[in-house]
C-alpha positions in Angstrom: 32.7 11.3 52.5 30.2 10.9 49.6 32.5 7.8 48.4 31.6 6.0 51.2 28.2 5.8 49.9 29.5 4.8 46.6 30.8 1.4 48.0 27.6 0.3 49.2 26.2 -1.7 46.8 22.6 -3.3 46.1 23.8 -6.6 47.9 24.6 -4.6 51.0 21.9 -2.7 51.0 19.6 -5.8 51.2 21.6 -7.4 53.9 21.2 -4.6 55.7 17.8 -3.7 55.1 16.5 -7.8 55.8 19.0 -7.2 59.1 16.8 -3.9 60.1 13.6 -6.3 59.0 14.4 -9.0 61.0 15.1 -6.8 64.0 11.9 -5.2 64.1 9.9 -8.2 63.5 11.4 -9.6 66.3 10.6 -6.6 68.4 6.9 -6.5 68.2 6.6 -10.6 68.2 8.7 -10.3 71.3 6.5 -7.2 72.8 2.9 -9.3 71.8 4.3 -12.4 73.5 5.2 -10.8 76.4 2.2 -9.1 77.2 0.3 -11.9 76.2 2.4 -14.5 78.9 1.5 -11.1 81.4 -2.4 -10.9 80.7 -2.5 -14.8 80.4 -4.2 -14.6 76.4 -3.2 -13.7 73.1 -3.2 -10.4 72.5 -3.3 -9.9 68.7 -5.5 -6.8 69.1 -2.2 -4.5 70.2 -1.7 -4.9 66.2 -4.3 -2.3 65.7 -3.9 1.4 65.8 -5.9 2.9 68.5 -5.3 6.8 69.5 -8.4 7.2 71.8 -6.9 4.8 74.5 -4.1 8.0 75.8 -0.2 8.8 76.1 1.2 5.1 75.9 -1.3 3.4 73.3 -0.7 6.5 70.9 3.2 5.3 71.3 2.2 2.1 70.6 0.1 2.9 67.8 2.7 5.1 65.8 4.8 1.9 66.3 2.0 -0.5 64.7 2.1 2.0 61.6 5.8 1.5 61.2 5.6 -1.7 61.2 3.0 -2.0 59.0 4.6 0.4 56.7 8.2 -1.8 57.0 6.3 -4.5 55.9 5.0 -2.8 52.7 8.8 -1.3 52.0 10.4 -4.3 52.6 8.5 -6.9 50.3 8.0 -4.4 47.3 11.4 -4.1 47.8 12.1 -7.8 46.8 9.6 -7.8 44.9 10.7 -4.5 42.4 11.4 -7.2 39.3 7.8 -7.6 39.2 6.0 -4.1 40.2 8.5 -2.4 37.8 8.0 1.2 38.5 5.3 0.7 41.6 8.1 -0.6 44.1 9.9 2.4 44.5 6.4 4.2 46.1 5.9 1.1 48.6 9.6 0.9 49.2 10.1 4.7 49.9 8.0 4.3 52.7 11.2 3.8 55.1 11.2 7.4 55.4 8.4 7.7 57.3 8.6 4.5 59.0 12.0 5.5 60.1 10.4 8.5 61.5 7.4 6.8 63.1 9.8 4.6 64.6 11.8 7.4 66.2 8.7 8.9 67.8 7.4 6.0 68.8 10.5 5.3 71.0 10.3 8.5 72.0 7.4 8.3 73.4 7.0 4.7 75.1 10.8 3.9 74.8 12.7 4.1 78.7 16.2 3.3 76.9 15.8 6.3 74.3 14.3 8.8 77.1 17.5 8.4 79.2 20.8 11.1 78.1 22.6 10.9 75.6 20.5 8.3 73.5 17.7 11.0 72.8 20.1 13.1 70.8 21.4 10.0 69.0 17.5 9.3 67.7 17.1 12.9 67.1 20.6 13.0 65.1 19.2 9.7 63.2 16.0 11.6 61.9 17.6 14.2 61.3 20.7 12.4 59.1 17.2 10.7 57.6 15.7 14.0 56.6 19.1 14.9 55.2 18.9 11.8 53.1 15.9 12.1 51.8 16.1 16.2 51.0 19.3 15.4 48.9 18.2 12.2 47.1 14.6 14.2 46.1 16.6 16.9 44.8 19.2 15.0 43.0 16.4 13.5 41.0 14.6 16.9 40.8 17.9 18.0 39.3 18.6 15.1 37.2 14.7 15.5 35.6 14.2 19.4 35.4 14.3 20.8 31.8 15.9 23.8 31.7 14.5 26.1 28.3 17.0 28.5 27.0 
């Protein structure tokens, strides 16, 4: 199984990862156009977090923040040559947007609420923590100094 994950290389990892990018671009310029065709204006302000507004705009909120935090991962990705060590911060930020994400469907999604699909997002974050618990401790491993 783990040589599966040995095949992927960098070059699929940034097709995928500019895929995932473009997907959830699309999805929030999609959401702000349709409200804003529905309300008759432009309705740039959805872009801000608000968690006083209730239920829904808490959803929406969580799913501004992973956005946001996509943004960051994605272009200090591209951009590691440059920001030498400082890309890997900004681009480790998947994690939590991959979990912001999640509860943001969660919350607001009515395609994830219905069956099966919940358990598919919960087995996603849950694959996600996985990921990230082995790769920290691989490193962990990899840097500990053992004295004799």
């Amino acid at each position: 199984m783990l040589g599966l994950f040995k095949k992927i290389n960098t070059t699929h990892h940034i097709i995928f990862g500019t895929g995932i990018f473009i997907l959830i671009t699309s999805h929030a310029t999609l959401f702000i156009t349709a409200v804003s065709i529905r309300q008759e204006q432009l309705v740039l302000g959805m872009l801000l977090p608000n968690f006083t507004a209730g239920y829904y705009k808490s959803g929406l909120s969580l799913g501004v923040i992973a956005l946001f935090f996509i943004f960051i991962a994605t272009f200090t990705g591209f951009l590691r040559k440059k920001l030498k060590n400082v890309w890997k911060v900004g681009h480790s930020l998947v994690y939590i947007t991959f979990t912001l994400a999640s509860v943001h469907g969660l919350m607001i999604g009515s395609d994830v609420n219905s069956g099966m699909l919940t358990y598919i997002v919960y087995g996603a974050v849950l694959s996600l923590i996985f990921a990230f618990v082995y790769k920290k401790r691989k490193y962990l491993c990899r840097n500990r100094h053992f004295r004799t």
